[in-house]
C-alpha positions in Angstrom: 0.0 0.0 0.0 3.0 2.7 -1.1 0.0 4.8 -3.0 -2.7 4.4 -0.2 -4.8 7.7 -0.8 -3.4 8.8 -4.1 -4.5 10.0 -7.3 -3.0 9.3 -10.6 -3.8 8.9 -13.8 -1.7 6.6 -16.0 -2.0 7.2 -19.5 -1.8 4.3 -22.8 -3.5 2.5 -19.9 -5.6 0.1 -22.3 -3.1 -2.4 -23.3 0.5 -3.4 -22.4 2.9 -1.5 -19.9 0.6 1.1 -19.1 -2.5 -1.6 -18.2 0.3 -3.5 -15.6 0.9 -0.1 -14.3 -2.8 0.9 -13.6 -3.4 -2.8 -11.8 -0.2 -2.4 -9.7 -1.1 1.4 -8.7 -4.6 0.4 -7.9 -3.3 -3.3 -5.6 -0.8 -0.1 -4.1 -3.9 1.4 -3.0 -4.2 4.4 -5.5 -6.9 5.4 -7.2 -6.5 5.2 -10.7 -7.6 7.1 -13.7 -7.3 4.8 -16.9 -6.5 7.5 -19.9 -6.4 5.9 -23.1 -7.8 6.6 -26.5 -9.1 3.1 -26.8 -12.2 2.4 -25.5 -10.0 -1.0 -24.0 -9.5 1.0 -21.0 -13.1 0.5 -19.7 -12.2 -3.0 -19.5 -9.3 -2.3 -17.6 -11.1 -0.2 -14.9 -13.6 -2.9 -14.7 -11.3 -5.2 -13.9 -9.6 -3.1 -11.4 -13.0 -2.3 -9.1 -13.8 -6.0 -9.4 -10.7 -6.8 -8.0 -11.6 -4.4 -5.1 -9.5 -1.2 -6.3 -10.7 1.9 -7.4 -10.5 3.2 -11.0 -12.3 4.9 -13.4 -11.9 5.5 -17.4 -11.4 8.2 -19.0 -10.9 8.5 -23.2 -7.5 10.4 -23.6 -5.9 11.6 -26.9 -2.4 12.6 -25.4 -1.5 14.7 -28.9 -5.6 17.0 -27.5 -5.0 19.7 -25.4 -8.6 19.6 -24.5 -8.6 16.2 -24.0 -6.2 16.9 -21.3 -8.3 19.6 -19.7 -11.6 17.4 -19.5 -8.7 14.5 -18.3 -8.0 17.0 -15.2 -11.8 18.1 -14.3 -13.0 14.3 -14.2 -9.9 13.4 -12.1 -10.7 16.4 -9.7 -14.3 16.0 -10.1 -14.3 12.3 -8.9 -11.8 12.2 -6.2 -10.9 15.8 -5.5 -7.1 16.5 -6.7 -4.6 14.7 -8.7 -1.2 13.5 -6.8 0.2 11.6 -9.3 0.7 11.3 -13.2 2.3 8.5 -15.5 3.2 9.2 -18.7 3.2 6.0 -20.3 1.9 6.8 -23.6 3.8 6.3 -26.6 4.0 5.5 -30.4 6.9 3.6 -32.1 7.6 2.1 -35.6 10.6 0.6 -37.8 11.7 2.7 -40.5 15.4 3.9 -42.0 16.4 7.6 -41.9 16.8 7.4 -45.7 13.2 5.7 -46.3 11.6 7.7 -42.9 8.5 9.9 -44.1 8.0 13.4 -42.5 4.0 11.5 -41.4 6.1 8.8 -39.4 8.6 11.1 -37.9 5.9 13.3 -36.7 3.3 11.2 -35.4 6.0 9.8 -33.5 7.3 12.6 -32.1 3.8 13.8 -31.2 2.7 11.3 -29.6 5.9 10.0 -28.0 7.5 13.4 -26.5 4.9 16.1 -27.5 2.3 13.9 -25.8 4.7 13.7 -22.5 5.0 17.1 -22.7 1.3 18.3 -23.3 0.4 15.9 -20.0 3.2 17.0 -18.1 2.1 20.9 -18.4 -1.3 20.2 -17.6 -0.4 17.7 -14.3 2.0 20.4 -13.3 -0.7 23.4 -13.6 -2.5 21.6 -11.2 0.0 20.5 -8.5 1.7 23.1 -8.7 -0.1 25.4 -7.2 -1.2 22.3 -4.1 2.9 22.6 -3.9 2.5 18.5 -3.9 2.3 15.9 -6.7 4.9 13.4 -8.7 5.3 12.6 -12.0 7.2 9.9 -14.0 7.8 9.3 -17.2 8.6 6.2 -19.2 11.6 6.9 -21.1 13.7 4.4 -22.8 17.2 2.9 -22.7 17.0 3.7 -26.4 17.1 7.5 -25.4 21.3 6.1 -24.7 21.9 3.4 -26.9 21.4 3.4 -31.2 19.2 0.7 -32.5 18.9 0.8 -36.4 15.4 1.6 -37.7 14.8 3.6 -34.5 16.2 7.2 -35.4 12.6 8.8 -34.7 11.7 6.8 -31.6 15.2 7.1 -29.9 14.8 10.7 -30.3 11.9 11.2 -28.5 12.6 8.9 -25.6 16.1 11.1 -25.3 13.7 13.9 -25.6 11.3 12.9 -23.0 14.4 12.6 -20.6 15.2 16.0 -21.3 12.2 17.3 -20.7 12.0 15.5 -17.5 15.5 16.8 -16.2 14.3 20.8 -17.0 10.6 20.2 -15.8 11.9 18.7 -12.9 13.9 21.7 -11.7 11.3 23.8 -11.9 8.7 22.1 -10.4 10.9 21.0 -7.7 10.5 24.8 -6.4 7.1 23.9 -5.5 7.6 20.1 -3.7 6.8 18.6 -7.0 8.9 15.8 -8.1 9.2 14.9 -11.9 11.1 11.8 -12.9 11.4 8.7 -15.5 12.0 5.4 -16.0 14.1 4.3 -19.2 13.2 -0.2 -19.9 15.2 -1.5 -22.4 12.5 -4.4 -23.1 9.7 -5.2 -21.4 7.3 -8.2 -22.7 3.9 -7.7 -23.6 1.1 -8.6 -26.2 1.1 -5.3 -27.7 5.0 -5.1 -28.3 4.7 -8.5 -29.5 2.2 -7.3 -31.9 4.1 -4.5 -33.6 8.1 -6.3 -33.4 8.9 -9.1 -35.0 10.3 -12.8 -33.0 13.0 -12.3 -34.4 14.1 -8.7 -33.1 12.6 -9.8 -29.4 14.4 -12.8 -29.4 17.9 -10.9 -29.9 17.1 -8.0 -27.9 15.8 -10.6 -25.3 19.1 -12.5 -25.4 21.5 -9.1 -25.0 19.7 -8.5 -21.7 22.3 -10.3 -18.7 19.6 -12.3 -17.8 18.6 -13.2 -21.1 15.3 -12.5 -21.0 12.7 -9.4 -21.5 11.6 -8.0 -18.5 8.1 -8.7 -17.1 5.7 -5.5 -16.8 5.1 -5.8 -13.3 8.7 -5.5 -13.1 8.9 -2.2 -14.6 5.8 -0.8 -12.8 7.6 -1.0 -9.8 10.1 0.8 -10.3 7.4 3.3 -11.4 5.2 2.9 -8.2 8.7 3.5 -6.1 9.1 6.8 -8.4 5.6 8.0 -7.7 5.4 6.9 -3.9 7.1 9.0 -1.0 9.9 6.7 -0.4 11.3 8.6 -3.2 10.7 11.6 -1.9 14.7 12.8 -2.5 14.6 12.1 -6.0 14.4 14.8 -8.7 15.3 14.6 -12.6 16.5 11.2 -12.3 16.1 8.8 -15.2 16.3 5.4 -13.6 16.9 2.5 -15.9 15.4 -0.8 -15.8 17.3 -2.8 -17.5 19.9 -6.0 -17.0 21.9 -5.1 -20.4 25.0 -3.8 -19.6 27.5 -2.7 -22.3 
């Protein structure tokens, strides 16, 4: 119970890393807003208040700033502030710089770091003022490391640990704490969906352990992030990961 009493909102919650990170948050004993722009999420905030947790849906274009506005009111509307935002969210793809369309590059890049962006300005107009609130990001250890075919994704995960190293000083003024987490690979249907066996396998067998991480795994790291037992912390981008060079 690390989140007992807290508020956050996780968004891509629907599917994958961001739908382990709603279930943990909410068995941590937060309640949980699950932002996705796929209806899925109604299933995964279902499941959560069967399960005894509290959670609620909410349809979330990250790339809408009024999507984010009506994101805040319901939060604040149904449980009366927002403590705590994950910004999970994220859009990927294969493609050479040579071959690499300006459409793919951008939609990318919106969704990927715009999208972290957009959220993290309207989390922050709200805590700020309370002088409370944490926010992580998921980064990647592809923000580091060059991975070919990844040019427009590695440069928005080494974007979105920018941002969170400048957001974070300035919201540290206020007790707000802004940091990230940065997976190399985490397993999960929707990653298996859009990367091929054979790229998971090798990526799989770089890792020291010689296996993909479970999503759980990664989520708590995030839960640690969001909770007050990290209360010190500010701008860090931790990585979760076993690959080592």
């Amino acid at each position: 119970m690390r989140l007992k009493g807290k508020v956050a909102i996780v968004t891509g919650a629907a599917h994958g890393m961001g739908e382990s990170e709603a279930v943990i948050f909410a068995r941590e004993g937060a309640s949980v807003i699950v932002a996705d722009v796929d209806a899925d999420g109604q299933k995964v905030a279902a499941n959560i208040t069967g399960a005894g947790g509290k959670a609620q849906f909410v349809k979330l274009d990250v790339a809408s700033e009024a999507d984010w506005e009506a994101a805040i009111k319901a939060t604040v509307a149904a449980y009366g502030r927002l403590d705590v935002l994950v910004n999970n969210a994220g859009l990927g793809g294969t493609a050479p710089v040579v071959e690499m369309t300006d459409e793919q590059w951008d939609s990318v890049l919106n969704v990927t770091l715009t999208g972290t962006f957009r959220c993290t300005r309207a989390a922050l107009r709200h805590m700020l003022p309370r002088g409370s609130g944490a926010i992580v990001n998921n980064a990647s250890v592809i923000g580091w490391r060059a991975q070919e075919g990844q040019a427009h994704y590695a440069a928005a995960k080494a974007g979105v640990m920018a941002l969170t190293r400048c957001s974070a000083l300035e919201a540290a003024k206020s007790g707000v704490r802004v940091n990230a987490v940065a997976p190399s690979i985490a397993m999960h249907e929707h990653l298996a969906k859009v990367t091929t066996d054979e790229l998971l396998a090798t990526l799989a067998g770089q890792e020291a352990f010689g296996r993909a991480a479970e999503p759980w795994e990664v989520a708590n790291v995030i839960v640690f992030l969001a909770s007050d037992y990290a209360s010190y912390l500010v701008g860090e981008v931790v990585s979760v990961s076993s690959q080592h060079p």
